[in-house]
C-alpha positions in Angstrom: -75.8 4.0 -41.3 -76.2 2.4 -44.9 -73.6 5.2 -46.5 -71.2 3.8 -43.8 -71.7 0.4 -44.5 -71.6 0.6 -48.1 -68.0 2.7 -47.3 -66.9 -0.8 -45.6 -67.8 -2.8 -48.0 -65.9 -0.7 -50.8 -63.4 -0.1 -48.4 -63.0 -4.1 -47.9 -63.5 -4.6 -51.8 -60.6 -2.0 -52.5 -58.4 -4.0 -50.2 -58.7 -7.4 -51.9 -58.8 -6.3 -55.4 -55.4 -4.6 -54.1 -53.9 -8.0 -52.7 -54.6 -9.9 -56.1 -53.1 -7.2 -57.9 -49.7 -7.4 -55.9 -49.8 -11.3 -55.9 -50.1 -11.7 -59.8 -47.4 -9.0 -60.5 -45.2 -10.8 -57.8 -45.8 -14.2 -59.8 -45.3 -12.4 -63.0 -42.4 -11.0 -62.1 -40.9 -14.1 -60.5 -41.8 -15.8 -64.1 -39.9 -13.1 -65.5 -36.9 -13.8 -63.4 -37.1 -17.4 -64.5 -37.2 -17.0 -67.7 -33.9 -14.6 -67.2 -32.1 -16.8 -65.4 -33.0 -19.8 -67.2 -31.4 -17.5 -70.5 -28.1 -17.0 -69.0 -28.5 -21.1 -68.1 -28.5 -21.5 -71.9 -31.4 -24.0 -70.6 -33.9 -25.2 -73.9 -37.6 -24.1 -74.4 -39.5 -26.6 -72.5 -36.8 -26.1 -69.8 -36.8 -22.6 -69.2 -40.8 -22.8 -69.2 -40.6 -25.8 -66.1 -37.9 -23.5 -64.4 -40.0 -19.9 -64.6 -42.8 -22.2 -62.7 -40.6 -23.7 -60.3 -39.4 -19.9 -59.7 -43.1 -19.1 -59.3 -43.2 -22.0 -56.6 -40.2 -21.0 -54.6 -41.8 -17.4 -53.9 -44.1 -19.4 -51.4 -41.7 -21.5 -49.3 -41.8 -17.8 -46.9 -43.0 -14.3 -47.2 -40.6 -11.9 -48.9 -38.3 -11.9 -51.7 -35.4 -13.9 -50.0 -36.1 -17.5 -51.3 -36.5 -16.3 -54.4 -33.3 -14.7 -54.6 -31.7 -18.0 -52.5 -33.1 -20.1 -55.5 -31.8 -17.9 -58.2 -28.7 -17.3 -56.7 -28.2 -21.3 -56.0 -29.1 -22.3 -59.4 -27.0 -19.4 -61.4 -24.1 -20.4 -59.1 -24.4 -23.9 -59.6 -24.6 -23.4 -63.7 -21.3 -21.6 -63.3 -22.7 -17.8 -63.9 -20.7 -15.4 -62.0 -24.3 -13.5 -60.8 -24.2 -11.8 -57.7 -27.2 -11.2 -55.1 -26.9 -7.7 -56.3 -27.4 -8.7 -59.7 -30.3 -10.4 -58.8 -31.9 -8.1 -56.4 -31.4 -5.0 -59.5 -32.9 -7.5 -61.8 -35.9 -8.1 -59.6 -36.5 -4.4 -59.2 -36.4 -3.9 -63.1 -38.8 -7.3 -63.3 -41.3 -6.2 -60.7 -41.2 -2.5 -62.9 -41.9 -4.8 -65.9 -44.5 -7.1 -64.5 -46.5 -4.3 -63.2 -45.9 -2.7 -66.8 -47.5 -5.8 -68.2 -50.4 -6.2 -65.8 -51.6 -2.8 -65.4 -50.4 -1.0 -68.9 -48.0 1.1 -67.7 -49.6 2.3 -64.6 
């Protein structure tokens, strides 16, 4: 009975450890996308730092990608960059490649 406990609990271990991983590469990767976007905004320093966070912060309003990619695609629109959803959906493919790159050295 203990070898099937102590399964559980690794079992239950393995499963959080794997939802942390997932959440920081998703807020990596969403400060990644900032900090892209915020480049083709020509926005300064301090700017493009406030706007990677407040990229960060959209990714909670629901689950999924899609307000991040509404935010994105707002804000590049309203700066007058011709982006397109596609764009941004390839771009956070290659970012969440990156992210997890970053986090996990290349794994």
């Amino acid at each position: 009975m203990t070898d099937f406990k102590d399964r559980e609990r690794a079992e239950e271990a393995k499963f959080a450890l794997d939802g942390e991983t997932a959440f920081r590469i998703a807020a990596r990767r969403n400060r990644l996308l900032g900090e892209w976007a915020a480049g083709l905004m020509n926005l300064t320093p301090e700017e493009a730092d406030a706007y990677s966070k407040a990229v960060v912060q959209a990714d909670f309003e629901e689950s999924g990608d899609e307000d991040v990619v509404r935010k994105l695609l707002g804000d590049l629109t309203a700066a007058q960059n011709d982006v397109s959803e596609a764009d941004i959906r390839e771009k956070l493919e290659e970012m969440t490649v990156e992210a997890r790159r970053q986090l996990l050295g290349g794994v």
